[in-house]
C-alpha positions as CSV (number, residue, x, y, z in Angstrom):
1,X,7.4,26.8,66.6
2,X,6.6,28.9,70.0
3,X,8.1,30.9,72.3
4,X,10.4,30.1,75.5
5,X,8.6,29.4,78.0
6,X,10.1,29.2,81.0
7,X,13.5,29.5,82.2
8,X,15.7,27.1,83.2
9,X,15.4,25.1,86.5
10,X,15.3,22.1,88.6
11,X,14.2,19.0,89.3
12,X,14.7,17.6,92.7
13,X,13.7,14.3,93.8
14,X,14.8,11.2,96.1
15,X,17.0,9.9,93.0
16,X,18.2,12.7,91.6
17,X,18.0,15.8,89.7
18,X,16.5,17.0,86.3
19,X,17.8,20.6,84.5
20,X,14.9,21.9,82.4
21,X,16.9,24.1,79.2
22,X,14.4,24.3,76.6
23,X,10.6,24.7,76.9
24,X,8.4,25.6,74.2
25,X,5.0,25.6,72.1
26,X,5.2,23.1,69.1
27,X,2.3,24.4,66.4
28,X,1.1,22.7,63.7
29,X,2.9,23.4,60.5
30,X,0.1,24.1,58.6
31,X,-3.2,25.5,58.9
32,X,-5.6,23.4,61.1
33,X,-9.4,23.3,61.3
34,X,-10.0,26.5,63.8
35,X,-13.3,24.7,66.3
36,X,-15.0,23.8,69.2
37,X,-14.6,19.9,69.0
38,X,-17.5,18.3,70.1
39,X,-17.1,15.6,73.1
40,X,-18.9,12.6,72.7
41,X,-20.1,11.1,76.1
42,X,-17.1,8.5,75.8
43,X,-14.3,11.6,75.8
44,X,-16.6,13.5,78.8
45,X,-16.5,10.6,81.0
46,X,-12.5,10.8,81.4
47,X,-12.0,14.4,81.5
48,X,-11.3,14.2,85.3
49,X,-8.8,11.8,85.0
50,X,-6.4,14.5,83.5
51,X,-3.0,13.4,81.8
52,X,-2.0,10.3,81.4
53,X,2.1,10.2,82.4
54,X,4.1,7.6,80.6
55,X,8.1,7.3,80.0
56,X,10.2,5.4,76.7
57,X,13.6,4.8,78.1
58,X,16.1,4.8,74.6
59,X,19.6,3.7,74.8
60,X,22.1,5.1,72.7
61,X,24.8,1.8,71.3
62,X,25.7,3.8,68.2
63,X,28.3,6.1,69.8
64,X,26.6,9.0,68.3
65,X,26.8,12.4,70.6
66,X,24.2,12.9,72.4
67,X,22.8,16.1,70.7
68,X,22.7,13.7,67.8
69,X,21.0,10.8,69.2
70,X,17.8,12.5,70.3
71,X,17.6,15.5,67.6
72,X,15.8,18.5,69.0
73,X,15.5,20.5,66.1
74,X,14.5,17.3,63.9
75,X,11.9,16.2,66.3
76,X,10.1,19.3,66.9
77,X,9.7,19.6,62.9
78,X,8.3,16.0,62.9
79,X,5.9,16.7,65.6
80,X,4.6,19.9,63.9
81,X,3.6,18.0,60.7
82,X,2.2,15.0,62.9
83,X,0.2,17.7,64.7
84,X,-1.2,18.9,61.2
85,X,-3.0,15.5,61.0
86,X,-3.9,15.2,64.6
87,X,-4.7,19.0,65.1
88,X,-6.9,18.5,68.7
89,X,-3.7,18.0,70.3
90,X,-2.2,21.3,69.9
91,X,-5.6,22.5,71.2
92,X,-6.9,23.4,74.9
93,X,-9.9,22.8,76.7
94,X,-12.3,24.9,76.7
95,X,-16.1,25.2,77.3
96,X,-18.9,25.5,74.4
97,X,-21.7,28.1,74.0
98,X,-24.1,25.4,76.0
99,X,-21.3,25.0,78.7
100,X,-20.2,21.8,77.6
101,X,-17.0,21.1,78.1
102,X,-15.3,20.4,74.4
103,X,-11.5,21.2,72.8
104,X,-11.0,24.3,71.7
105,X,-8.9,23.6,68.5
106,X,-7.0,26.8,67.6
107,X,-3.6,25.8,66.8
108,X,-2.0,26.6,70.5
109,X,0.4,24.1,70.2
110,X,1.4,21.3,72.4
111,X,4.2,21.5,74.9
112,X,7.6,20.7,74.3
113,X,10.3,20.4,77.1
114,X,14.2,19.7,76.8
115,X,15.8,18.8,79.6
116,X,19.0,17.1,81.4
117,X,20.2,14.5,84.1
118,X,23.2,13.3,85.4
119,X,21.1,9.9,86.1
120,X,21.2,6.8,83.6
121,X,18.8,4.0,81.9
122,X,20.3,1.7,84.4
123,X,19.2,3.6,87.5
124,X,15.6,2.7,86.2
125,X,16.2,-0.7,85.1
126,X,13.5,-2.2,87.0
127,X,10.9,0.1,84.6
128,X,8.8,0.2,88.0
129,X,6.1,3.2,88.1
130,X,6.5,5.6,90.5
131,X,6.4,9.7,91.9
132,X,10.0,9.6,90.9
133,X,9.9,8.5,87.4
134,X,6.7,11.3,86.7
135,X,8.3,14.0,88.4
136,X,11.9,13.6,86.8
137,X,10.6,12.8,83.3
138,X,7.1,13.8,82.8
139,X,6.2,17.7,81.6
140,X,4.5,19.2,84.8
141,X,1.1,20.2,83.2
142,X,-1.2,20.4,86.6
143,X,-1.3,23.8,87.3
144,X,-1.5,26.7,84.7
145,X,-1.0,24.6,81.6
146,X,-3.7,22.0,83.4
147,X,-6.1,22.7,79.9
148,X,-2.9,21.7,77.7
149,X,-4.2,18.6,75.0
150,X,-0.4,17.3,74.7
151,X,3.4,17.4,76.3
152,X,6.6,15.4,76.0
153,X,9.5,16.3,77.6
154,X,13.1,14.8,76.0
155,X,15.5,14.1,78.6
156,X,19.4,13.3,77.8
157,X,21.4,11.4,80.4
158,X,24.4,11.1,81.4
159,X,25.3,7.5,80.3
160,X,24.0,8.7,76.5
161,X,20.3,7.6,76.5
162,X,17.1,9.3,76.4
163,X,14.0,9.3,78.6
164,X,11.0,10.6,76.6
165,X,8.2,11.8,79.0
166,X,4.5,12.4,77.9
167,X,1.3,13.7,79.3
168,X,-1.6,13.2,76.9
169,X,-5.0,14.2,78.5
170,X,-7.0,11.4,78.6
171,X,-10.4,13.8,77.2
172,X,-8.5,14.0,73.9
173,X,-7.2,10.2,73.1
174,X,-7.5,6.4,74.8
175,X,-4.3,4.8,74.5
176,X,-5.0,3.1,71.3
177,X,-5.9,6.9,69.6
178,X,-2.8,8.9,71.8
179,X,-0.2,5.5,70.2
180,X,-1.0,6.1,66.8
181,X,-0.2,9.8,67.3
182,X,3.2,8.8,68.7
183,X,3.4,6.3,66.0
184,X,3.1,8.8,63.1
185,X,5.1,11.5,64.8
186,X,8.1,8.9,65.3
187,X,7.6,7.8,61.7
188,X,7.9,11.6,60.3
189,X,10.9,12.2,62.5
190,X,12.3,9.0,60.9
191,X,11.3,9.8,57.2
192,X,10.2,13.9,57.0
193,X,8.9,12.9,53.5
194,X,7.0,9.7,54.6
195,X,2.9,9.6,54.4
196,X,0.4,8.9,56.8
197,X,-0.3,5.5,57.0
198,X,-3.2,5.7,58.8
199,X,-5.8,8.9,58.6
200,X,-6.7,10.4,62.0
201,X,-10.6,10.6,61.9
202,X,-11.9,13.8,64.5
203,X,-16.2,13.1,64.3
204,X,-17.0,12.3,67.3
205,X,-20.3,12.7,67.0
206,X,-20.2,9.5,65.9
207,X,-19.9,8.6,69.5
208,X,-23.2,10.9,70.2
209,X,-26.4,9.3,72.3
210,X,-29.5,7.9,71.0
211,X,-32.8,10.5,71.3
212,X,-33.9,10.1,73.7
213,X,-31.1,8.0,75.4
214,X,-32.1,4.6,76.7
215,X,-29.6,2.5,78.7
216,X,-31.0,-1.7,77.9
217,X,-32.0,-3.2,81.6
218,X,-29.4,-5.8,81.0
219,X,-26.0,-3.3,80.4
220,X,-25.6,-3.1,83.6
221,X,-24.7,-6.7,84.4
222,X,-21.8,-6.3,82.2
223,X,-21.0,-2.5,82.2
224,X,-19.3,-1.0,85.0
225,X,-19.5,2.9,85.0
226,X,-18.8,3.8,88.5
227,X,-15.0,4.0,90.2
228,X,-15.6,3.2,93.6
229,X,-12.4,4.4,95.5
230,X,-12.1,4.6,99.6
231,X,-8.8,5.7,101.8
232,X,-5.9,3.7,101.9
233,X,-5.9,1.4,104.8
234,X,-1.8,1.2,104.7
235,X,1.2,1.7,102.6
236,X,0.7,1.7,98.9
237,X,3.4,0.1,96.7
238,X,3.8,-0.3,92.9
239,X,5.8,-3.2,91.4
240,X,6.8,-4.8,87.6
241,X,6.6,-8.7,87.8
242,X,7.9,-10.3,84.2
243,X,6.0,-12.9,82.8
244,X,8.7,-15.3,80.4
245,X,6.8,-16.3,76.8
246,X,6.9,-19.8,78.1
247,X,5.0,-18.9,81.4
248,X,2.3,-17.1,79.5
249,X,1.4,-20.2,77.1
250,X,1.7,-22.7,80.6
251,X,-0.8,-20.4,82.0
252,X,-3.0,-20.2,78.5
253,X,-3.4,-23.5,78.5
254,X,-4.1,-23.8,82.2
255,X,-7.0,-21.5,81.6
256,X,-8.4,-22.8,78.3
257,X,-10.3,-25.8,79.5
258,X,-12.6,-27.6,77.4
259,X,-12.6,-24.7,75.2
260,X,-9.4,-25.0,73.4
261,X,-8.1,-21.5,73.1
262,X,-8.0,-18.7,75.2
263,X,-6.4,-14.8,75.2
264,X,-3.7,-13.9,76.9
265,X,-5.5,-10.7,78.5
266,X,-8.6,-12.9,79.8
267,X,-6.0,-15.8,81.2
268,X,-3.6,-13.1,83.2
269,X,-6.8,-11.2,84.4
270,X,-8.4,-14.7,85.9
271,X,-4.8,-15.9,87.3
272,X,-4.1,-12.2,88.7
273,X,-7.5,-12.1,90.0
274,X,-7.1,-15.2,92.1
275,X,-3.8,-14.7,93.2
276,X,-5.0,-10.9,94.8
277,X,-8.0,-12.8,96.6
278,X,-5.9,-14.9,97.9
279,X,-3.2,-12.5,99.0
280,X,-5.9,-10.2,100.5
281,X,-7.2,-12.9,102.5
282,X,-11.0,-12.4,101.5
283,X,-13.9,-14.6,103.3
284,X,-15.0,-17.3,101.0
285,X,-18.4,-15.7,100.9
286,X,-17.7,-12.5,99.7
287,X,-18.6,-11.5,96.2
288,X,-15.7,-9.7,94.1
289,X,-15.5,-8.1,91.0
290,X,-12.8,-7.4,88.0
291,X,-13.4,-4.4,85.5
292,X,-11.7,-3.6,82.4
293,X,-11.4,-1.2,79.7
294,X,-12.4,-2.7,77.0
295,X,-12.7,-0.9,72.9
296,X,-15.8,-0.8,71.9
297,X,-14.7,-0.2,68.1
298,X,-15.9,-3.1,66.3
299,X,-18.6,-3.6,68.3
300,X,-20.7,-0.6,67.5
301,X,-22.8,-1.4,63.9
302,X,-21.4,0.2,62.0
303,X,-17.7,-0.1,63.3
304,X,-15.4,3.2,63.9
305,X,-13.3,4.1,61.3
306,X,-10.0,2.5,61.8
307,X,-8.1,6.0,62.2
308,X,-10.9,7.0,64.8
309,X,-9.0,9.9,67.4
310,X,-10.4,9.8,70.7
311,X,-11.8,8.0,73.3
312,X,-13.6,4.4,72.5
313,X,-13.6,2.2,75.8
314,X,-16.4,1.3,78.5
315,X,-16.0,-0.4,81.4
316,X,-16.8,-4.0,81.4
317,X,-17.2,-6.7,84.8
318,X,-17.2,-10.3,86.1
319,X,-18.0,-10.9,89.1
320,X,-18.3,-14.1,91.4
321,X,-17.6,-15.5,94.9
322,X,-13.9,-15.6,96.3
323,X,-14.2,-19.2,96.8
324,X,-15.1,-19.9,93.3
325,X,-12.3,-17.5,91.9
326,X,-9.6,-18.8,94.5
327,X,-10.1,-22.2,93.4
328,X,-7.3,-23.9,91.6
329,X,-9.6,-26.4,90.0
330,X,-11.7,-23.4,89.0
331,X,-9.4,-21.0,86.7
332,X,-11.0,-21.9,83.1
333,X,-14.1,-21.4,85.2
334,X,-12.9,-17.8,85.7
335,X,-11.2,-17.4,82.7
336,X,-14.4,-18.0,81.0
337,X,-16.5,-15.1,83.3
338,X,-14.0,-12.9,81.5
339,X,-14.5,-14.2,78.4
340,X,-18.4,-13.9,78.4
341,X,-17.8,-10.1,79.5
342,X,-15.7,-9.5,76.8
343,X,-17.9,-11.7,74.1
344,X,-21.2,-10.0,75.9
345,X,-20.8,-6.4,74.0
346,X,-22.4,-5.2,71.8
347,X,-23.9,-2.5,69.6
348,X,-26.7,-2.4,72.2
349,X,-24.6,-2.6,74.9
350,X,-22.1,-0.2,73.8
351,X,-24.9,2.5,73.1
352,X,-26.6,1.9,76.4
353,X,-23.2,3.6,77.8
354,X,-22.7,6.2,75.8
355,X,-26.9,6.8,76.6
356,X,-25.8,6.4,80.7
357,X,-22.7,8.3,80.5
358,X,-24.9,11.2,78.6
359,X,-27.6,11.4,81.5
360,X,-25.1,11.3,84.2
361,X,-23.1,14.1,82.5
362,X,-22.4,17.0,85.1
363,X,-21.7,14.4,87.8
364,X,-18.1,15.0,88.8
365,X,-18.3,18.9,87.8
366,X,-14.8,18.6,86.2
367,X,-13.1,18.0,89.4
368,X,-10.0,16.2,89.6
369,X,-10.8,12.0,89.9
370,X,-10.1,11.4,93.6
371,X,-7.6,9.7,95.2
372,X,-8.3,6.4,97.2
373,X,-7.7,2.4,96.7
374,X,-10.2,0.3,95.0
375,X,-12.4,-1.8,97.7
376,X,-10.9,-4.7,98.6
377,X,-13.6,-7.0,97.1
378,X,-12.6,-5.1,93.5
379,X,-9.8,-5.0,90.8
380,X,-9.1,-3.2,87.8
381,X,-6.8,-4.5,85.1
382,X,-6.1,-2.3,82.3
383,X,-4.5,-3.8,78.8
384,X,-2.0,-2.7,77.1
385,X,-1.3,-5.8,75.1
386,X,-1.2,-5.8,70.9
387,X,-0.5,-1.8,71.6
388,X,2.5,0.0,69.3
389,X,4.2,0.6,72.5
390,X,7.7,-0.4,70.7
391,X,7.2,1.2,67.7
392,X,7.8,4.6,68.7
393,X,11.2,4.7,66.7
394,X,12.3,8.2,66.0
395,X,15.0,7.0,64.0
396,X,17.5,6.2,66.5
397,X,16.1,3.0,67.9
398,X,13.1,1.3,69.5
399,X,12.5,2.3,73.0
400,X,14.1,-0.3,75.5
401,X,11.2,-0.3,77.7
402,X,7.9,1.9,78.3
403,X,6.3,2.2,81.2
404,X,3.1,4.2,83.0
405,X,5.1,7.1,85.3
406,X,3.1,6.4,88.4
407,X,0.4,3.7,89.3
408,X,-1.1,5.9,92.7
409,X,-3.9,3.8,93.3
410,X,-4.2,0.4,94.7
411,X,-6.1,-2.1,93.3
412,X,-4.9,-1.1,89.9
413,X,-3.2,-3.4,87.1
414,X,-1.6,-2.4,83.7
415,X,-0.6,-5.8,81.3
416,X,2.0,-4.9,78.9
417,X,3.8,-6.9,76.0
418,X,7.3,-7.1,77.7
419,X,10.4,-5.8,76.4
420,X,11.1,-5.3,72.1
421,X,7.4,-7.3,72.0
422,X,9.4,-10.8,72.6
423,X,6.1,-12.3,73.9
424,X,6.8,-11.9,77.7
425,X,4.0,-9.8,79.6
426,X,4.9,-7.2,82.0
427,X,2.4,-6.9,85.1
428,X,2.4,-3.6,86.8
429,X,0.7,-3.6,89.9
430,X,-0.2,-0.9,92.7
431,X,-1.4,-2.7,95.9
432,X,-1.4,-2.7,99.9
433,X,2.3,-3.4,100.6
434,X,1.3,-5.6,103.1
435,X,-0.1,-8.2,100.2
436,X,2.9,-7.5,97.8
437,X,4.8,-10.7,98.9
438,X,2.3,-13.1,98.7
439,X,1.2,-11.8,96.1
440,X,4.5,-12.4,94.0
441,X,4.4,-15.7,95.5
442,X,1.4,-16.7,94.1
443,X,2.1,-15.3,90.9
444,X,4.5,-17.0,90.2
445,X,3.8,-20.4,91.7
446,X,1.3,-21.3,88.8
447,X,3.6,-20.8,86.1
C-alpha cells in the first residue's frame, strides 16, 4: 500500500505537540481506470480553493487499547477497496493535452498519515475551528504534495481517543460527493465484506456547457459567481454557538409567517443575517447581500445520478436593504428572499453557470484563492445540514463531534447538525472580533 514517506517528526503549536510515525501512499486494491478526468466547469471553478481541512473527534468508552481502537492496518485495507470505487482520489492533478487542468487518475494513491499527541478530546471540547486544530490534525498537503486528490491523518491521544484529520481537494468532490467517500470507506472498515450502497458515478461531462454557452439575462439576479474579498480591518476570530432543538423550531416558526412551513437552513440564514447587520452596525440604507452554496442536483433536467462524484453547487443570493433585514417585524420577510433564491433554480439557471463559469475559465490562473474578509455589506453561509457527518463509523463508534479545521475568513458561516444529529444546529462563525459579542447577544436573544 506505498512506501514511507517521511520520517518521523513534529508538530509544534500554541496547544501542543503532534509526533508524525507513520506516513504512506494508500493505492487502490485493484486495478482502476488509468485517465485524464475531464473537469466540468463546476469542478474548475474551485480548484483554487485547494483542500478542504476538516477533523472527527472519536472517543474511546470501550477500554479497548488504543492500537485497537483506531486499527491502522484494518483501516488502510478499508480505504484501498473504497478507493477502487472512488478511484479519482488516489489520483493527482495534472494538466490535459489542451492545457486544461483535469485529474490525472493513475492509481498514485492518497495519503495516509499516523500520528501521536499527548493532548485529549477534552482539550478541544469547544469543537471551535482554528490554525491549531489544522495544523495539529490535518495532513500538511500545501507544498510538494499540493496536487495530492486525498489525505487523512489518524491521530491517537493520550486520554484514548482519536482525531481523524482530512484534506480533500475541493476540484475532486463538494462535500456531499467527499461524505459519501468517507461514508463507504468507514462502512468497509466496519464490514471488509460489505457492498457498496451507493455507486460512485465519475462523467462529468455531464456537467459540460451548452454550444455555444449562453448565460440567461436573468441568472444573474440569483447566481452569484464572484468572491469579493478585501483586507481585514481588525482581528479575526472564529467561534461555535449551539443552537438547542427547541430553539431551532421557536425560530422556524418565527420565520414561517403566513406560509406555514419553512427550512431550517433558510430560517438560520435570515436570523444570522440580521443579527450580523445589526452587530456590524450598517446604515439603514445600505444594500447587503447573503450567498450560498446551494446543489444544483435535482434541478438540472435530467437530474444527476444519485452516486454523482464531484462538484455540483453554484452560488446562489438575496439581497435587500439593512433596514428591511434588521427589522424584527420583518424576518419571514427575509426568510422568504431566501426561499425564492433557493426555489428560483433551475435547469436554465443551473446551465447559465456552468455556461459563465466555462467563458470565465483561465480567470484565476490556478492561483491560490486569496486571503481577505468578505465586505461588510456581504455574508456567506455554507450548509452542512442533512450531511452524513455522524456516520463516519469505522467500527469503533460515531464521531463525537466534526468540525471544519480552520474558518480564516471573515464573513463566513458553516451550519451544522449538532452533536450525534440530536436536532441542535451548530453555527460556526469567522467575524471581526470586535462584533463577536453582540453578535452572540443577538443570536441568542430571539430564541
Amino acid at each position: 500500500m506505498g512506501a514511507l514517506l517521511s520520517k518521523r517528526r513534529k508538530r509544534k503549536t500554541g496547544v501542543g505537540e503532534v509526533k508524525v510515525v507513520e506516513s504512506c501512499m494508500v493505492t487502490p486494491s485493484e486495478e482502476t481506470p488509468r485517465r485524464g478526468l475531464w473537469l466540468s466547469p463546476l469542478d474548475l471553478m474551485l480548484i483554487n480553493r485547494g483542500h478542504t481541512p476538516t477533523v472527527y473527534f472519536y472517543r474511546s468508552d470501550s477500554g479497548a487499547t488504543v492500537e485497537h481502537f483506531f486499527d491502522v492496518v484494518r483501516m488502510k485495507v478499508a480505504m484501498a477497496k473504497a478507493l477502487v470505487a472512488f478511484y479519482p482520489l488516489a489520483g493527482r492533478l495534472g494538466v490535459g493535452v489542451h492545457g486544461r487542468a483535469e485529474i490525472d487518475c493513475a492509481g498514485q494513491g492518497a495519503l495516509f498519515v499516523v500520528a501521536r499527541s499527548g493532548l485529549t478530546v477534552d482539550d478541544f471540547r469547544s469543537f471551535r475551528p482554528s490554525p491549531e486544530l489544522r495544523k495539529l490534525f490535518v495532513p500538511r498537503v500545501q507544498h510538494d504534495s499540493s496536487s495530492v486528490m486525498c489525505a487523512v491523518q489518524v491521530t491517537f491521544l493520550k486520554c484514548g481517543g482519536v482525531a481523524l484529520g482530512t484534506a480533500m481537494h475541493h476540484v475532486a468532490a463538494d462535500a456531499i460527493s467527499a461524505f459519501h467517500f468517507f461514508q463507504t470507506w468507514s462502512a468497509f472498515s466496519r464490514n471488509p465484506s460489505a457492498a457498496q450502497e451507493l455507486p460512485a458515478v465519475h462523467d462529468r461531462t455531464l456537467l459540460r456547457a451548452r454550444s455555444p454557452p449562453f448565460v440567461h439575462p436573468d441568472a444573474l439576479s440569483v447566481f452569484c459567481p464572484k468572491l469579493n474579498l478585501s483586507d481585514p480591518s481588525g482581528p479575526i476570530v472564529s467561534e461555535t454557538f449551539d443552537i438547542s432543538k427547541d430553539q431551532v423550531a421557536a425560530l422556524k416558526r418565527a420565520c414561517a409567517g403566513d406560509s406555514g412551513r419553512v427550512s431550517t437552513f433558510c430560517a438560520l440564514s435570515a436570523h444570522v443575517w440580521r443579527c450580523v447587520c445589526i452587530a456590524r452596525r450598517l446604515p439603514p440604507d445600505a444594500t447587503t447581500r447573503l450567498t450560498f452554496p446551494a446543489s444544483v442536483r435535482r434541478s438540472l433536467r435530467p437530474p444527476l445520478p444519485a452516486g454523482y462524484f464531484g462538484n455540483g453547487i453554484i452560488w446562489l443570493g438575496a439581497a435587500g436593504k439593512v433596514r428591511d433585514v434588521t427589522s424584527s417585524e420583518n424576518l419571514s420577510s427575509v426568510t422568504g428572499r431566501i426561499t425564492g433564491a433557493v426555489r428560483r433554480m433551475d435547469d436554465e439557471l443551473v446551465r447559465s453557470a456552468i455556461d459563465y463559469f466555462e467563458l470565465t475559465l483561465g480567470e484565476t490562473d490556478g492561483q491560490p484563492a486569496p486571503a481577505g474578509c468578505m465586505p461588510e455589506t456581504e455574508l456567506r453561509v455554507i450548509s452542512w445540514l442533512g450531511m452524513p457527518v455522524y456516520d463516519v463509523d469505522f467500527g469503533w463508534g460515531k464521531p463525537l463531534a466534526m468540525v471544519r479545521a480552520e474558518s480564516e475568513r471573515a464573513g463566513f458561516v458553516y451550519l451544522m447538525d449538532g452533536s450525534q444529529g440530536g436536532g441542535g444546529v451548530r453555527v460556526h462563525i469567522c467575524t471581526d472580533a470586535e462584533i463577536l459579542s453582540d453578535f452572540q447577544r443577538l443570536l441568542y436573544a430571539k430564541l
